[in-house]
C-alpha positions in Angstrom: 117.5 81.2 147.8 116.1 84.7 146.8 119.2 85.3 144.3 118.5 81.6 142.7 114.8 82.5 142.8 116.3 86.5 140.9 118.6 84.5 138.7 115.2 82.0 137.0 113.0 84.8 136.6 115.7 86.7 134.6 116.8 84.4 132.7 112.5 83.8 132.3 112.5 87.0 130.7 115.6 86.7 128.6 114.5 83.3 127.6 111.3 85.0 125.7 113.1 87.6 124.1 114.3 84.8 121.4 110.7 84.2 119.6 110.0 87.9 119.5 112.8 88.5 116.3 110.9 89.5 112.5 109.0 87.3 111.2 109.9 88.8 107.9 113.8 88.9 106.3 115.0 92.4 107.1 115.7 95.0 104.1 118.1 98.1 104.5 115.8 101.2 104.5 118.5 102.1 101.6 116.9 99.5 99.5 113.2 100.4 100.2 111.1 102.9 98.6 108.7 104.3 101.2 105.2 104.2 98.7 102.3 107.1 100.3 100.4 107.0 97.6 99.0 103.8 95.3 97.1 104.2 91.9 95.3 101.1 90.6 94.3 101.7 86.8 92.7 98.7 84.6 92.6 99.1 80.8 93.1 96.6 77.8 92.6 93.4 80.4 96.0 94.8 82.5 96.6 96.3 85.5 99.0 99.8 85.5 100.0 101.2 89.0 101.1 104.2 89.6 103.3 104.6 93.2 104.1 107.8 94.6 107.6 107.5 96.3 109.1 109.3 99.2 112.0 111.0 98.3 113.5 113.8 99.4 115.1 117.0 97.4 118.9 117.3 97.9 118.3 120.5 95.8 120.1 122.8 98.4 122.7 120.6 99.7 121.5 117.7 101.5 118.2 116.6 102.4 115.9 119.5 102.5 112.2 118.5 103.3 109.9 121.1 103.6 106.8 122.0 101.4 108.6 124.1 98.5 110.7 120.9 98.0 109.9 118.1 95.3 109.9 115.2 97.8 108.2 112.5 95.8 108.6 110.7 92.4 106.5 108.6 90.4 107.0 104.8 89.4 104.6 103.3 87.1 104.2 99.8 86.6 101.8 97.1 84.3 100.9 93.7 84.9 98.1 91.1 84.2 97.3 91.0 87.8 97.7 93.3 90.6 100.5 91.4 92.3 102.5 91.2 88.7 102.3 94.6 88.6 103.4 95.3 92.2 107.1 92.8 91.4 107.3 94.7 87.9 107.4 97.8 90.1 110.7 96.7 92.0 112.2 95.7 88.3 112.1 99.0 86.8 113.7 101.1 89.9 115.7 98.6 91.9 114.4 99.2 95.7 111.7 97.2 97.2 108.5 98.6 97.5 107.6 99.2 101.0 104.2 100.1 101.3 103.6 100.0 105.0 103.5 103.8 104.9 100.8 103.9 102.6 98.2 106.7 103.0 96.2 106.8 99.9 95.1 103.8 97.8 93.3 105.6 94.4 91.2 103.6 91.7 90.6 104.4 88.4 87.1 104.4 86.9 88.2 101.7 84.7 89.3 99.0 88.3 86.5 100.5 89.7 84.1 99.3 87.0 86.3 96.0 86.1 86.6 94.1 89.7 86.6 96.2 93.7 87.1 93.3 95.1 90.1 91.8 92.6 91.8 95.8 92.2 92.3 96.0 96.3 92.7 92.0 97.4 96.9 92.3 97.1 97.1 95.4 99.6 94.1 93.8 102.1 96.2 90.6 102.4 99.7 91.8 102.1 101.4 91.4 105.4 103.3 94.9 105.3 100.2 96.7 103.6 98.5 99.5 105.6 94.9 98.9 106.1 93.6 102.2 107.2 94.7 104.0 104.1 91.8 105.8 102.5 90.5 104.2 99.4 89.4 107.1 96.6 88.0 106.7 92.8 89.0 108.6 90.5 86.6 110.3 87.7 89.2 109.4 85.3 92.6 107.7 86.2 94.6 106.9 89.2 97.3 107.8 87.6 96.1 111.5 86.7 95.1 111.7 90.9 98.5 110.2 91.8 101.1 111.8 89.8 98.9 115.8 89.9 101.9 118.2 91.2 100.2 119.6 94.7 101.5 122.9 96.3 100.5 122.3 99.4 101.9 120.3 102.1 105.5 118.2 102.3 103.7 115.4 100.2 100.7 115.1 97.6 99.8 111.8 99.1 99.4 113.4 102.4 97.5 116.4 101.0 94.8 113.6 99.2 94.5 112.5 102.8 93.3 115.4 104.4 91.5 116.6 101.6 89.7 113.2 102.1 89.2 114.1 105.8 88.4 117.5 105.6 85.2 116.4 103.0 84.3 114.3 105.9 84.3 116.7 109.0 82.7 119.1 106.5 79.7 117.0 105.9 80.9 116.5 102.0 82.1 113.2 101.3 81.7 110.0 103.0 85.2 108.5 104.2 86.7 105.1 103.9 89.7 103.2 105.1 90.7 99.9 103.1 89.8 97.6 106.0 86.4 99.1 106.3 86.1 98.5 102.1 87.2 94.8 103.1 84.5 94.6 105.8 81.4 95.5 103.7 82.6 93.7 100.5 81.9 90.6 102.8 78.9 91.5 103.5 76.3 89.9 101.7 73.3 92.8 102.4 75.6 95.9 102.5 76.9 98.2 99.6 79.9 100.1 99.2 80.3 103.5 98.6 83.5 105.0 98.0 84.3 109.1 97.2 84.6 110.4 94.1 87.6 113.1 93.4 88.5 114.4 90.0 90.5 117.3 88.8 89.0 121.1 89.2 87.7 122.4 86.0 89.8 125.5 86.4 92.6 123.9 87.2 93.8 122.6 83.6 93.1 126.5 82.6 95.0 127.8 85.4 98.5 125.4 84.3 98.1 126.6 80.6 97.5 130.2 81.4 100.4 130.0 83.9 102.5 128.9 81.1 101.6 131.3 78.7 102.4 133.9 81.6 106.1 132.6 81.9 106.4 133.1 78.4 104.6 136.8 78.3 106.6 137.9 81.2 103.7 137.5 84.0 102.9 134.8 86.3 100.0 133.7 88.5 99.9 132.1 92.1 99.5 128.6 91.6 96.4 127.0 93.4 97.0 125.2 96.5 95.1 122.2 95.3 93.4 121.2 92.0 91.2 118.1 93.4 87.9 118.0 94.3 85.4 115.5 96.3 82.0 116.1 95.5 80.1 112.6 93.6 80.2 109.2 95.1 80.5 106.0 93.5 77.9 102.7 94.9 79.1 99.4 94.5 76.7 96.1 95.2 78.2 92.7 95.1 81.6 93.6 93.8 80.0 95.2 90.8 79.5 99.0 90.1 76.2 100.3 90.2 76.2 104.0 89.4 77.1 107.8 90.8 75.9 109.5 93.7 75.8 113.8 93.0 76.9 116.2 95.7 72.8 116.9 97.1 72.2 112.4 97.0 75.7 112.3 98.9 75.1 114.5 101.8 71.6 112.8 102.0 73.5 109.6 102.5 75.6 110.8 105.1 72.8 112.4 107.3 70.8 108.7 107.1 73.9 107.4 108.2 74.8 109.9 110.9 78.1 110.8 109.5 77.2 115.0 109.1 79.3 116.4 112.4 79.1 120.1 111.0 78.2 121.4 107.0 76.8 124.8 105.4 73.2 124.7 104.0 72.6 126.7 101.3 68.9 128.0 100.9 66.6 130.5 99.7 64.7 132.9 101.4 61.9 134.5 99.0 63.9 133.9 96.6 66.8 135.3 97.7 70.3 132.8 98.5 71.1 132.6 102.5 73.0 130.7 104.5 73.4 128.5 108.1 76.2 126.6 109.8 75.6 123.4 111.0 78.0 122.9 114.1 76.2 120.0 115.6 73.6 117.3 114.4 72.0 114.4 115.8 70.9 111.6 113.3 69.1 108.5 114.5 67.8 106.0 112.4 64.9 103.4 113.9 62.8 100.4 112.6 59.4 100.7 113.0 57.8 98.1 115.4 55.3 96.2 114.2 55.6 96.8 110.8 55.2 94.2 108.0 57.3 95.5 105.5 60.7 97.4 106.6 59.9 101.4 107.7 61.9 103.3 109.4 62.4 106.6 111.1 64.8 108.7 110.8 65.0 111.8 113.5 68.0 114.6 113.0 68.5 117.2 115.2 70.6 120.2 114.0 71.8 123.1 116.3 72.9 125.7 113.4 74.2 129.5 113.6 73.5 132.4 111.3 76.4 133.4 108.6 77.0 135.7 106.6 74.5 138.4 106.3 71.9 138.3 103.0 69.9 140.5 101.2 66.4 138.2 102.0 67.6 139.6 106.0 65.5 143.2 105.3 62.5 140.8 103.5 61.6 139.8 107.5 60.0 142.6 110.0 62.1 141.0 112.7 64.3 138.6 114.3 61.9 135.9 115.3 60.5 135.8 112.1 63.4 135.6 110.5 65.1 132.9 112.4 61.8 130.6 112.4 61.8 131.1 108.4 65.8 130.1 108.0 65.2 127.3 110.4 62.3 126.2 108.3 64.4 126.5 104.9 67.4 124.8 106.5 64.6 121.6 107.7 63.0 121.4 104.2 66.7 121.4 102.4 67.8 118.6 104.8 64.6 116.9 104.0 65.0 116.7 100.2 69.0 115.6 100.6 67.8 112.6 102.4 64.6 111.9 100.0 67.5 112.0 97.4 70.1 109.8 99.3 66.6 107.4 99.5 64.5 107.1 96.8 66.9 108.4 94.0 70.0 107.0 95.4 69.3 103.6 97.1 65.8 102.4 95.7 66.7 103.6 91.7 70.2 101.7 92.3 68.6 98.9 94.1 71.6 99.0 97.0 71.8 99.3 100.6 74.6 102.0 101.6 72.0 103.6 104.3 72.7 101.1 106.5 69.3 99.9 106.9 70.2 96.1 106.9 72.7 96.0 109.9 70.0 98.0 112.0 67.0 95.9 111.2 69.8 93.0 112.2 69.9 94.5 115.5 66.5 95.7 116.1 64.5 93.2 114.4 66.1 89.7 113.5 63.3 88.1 112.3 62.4 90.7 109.7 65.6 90.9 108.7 66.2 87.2 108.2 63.3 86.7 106.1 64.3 89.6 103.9 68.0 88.6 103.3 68.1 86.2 100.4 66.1 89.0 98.6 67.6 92.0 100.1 68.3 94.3 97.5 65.1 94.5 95.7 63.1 94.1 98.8 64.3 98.0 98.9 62.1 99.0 96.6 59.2 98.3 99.6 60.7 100.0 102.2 59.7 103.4 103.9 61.5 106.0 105.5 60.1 108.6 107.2 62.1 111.8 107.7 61.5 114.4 111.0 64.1 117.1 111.0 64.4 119.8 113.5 66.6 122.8 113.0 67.6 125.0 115.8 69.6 128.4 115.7 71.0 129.1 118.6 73.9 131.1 117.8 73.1 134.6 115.9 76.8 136.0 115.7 78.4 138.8 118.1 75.9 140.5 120.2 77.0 143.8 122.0 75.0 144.5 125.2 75.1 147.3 128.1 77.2 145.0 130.2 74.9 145.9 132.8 
């Protein structure tokens, strides 16, 4: 009985293994090229993509990934719709385009400006898409961002994602993923607000002056990156609204709590100084009571001292010192979210703070009767900002030990 009982449980188990075969027709990983990085450029009414493709040097003899190897190549493609594009991709190269692995999706200012929603709808409903690449505009094109030689890292497209990460933990660029783009384009009250990168200045004079020192007999280190995220762009149903700079940015993300450590730059009698922020608080709360929306907005920083400045010797001592960079670093915080607010949100006329989906939770009834007229209610709204600085780290102190 127990071995008949043994035998219909196994062949229980075997019996489900059937259903759980692909859903999709296989392809030979020879016949695939693994995409990590996706530009989407619109110009004269088509779509160009760029894809940047795995593939490894066989420079030294076999496969030989490392960072000093060339392991991706470039595949460019043009269509009158995204999805044209993506199958005229596979005709010029041969493989299938497998984009599963996908870490970076970058837009050109031109899709950014033409249609968000129609540039990114083929990779947010693509079965085999990725949907927590990051999604990036480009001051110019995708295709400058995407095919930009990177000496750092075994890919570029990998490099463009921690670049993209480090702006984040460093309290310099907001970060999004393509299904949290997906999320707030369907969302009547909420705008989008996606980074801005774009090439360094320097770096187009550091590749000519490089080339002139090959041919002069001289030649310089090449920079580790030539990117930079600094502005970012606001979007407000599907349509772009405008830039945010580098000061209206950071304002954004302390409103939105999204500053986990940064460096504040300020002045001290008119001298430049300096604290690190290694932890901050932010909480943003309706006002009860209120007829119109007002909010408060509380932050909480615990900073340390950095490197030491000149306005130092300008103090008779330490207590005075601290309370004046703690003051400094309050009134600096202050005016980035006054930026993020009344330059960034009310002059744009769109809601990336946030302040719909709190009012939502924290007062329904407000919130309902604002909705059909969100966006230009905004110009009414008030936020109060309360910021408190604290330094509680000085640098290395040398005691008696006793």
């Amino acid at each position: 009985m127990r071995r008949k009982k043994a035998f219909l449980l196994l062949l229980l188990i075997l019996s489900a293994v059937f259903p759980l075969s692909g859903c999709l027709s296989p392809i030979q990983l020879n016949r695939q090229a693994i995409v990590q990085g996706i530009g989407i450029d619109y110009q004269d009414g088509k779509y160009r993509l760029t894809f940047q493709v795995f593939s490894p040097s066989d420079a030294a003899g076999g496969s030989n990934i490392g960072a000093s190897a060339d392991n991706a190549k470039i595949i460019c493609s043009e269509g009158a719709t995204v999805s044209d594009a993506v199958q005229n991709g596979v005709r010029v190269q041969g493989k299938e385009l497998f984009i599963g692995q996908n870490r970076v999706i970058v837009l050109g200012m031109g899709a950014a400006q033409h249609d968000l929603e129609e540039s990114i709808a083929y990779f947010g409903t693509n079965v085999a898409s990725r949907q927590n690449a990051h999604i990036l505009v480009s001051a110019t094109t995708a295709e400058e961002i995407i095919s930009m030689k990177i000496n750092q890292g075994i890919l570029p497209a990998e490099t463009l994602e921690r670049i993209t990460e480090n702006a984040r933990m460093n309290g310099l660029a907001h970060s999004v993923r393509l299904f949290e783009l997906r999320k707030t384009l369907d969302t009547q009250h909420e705008s989008a607000v996606l980074p801005v990168i774009s090439v360094k200045e320097e770096a187009a004079q550091t590749a000519s002056d490089g080339q002139a020192g090959e041919s002069g007999g001289s030649q310089s280190i090449d920079q580790v990156s030539p990117f930079e995220i600094g502005e970012t762009a606001v979007f407000s149903q599907n349509v772009f609204r405008g830039l945010l700079d580098k000061q209206q940015t950071r304002g954004m993300m302390w409103i939105r709590g999204e500053v986990e450590s940064t460096s504040i730059q300020i002045q001290l009698k008119g001298n430049p100084a300096s604290l690190h922020i290694y932890r901050a608080d932010s909480k943003l709360i309706p006002c009860e009571g209120s007829q119109k929306p007002e909010f408060n907005l509380s932050i909480m920083c615990h900073a340390t001292k950095e490197e030491r400045s000149a306005a130092y010797d300008l103090y008779s001592n330490e207590e005075e010192l601290l309370l004046a960079l703690e003051n400094a670093a309050e009134q600096n915080i202050r005016s980035e979210c006054d930026a993020a607010f009344a330059d960034g949100a009310q002059a744009l006329v769109c809601d990336f703070l946030n302040f719909g989906n709190i009012l939502w939770q924290k007062n329904p009834s407000l919130f309902y009767t604002l909705q059909d007229n969100w966006d230009t209610a905004l110009s009414d709204f008030i936020l109060n900002v309360d910021v408190t600085v604290q330094i509680d780290r000085v640098g290395v102190e040398y005691g008696s030990g006793e």
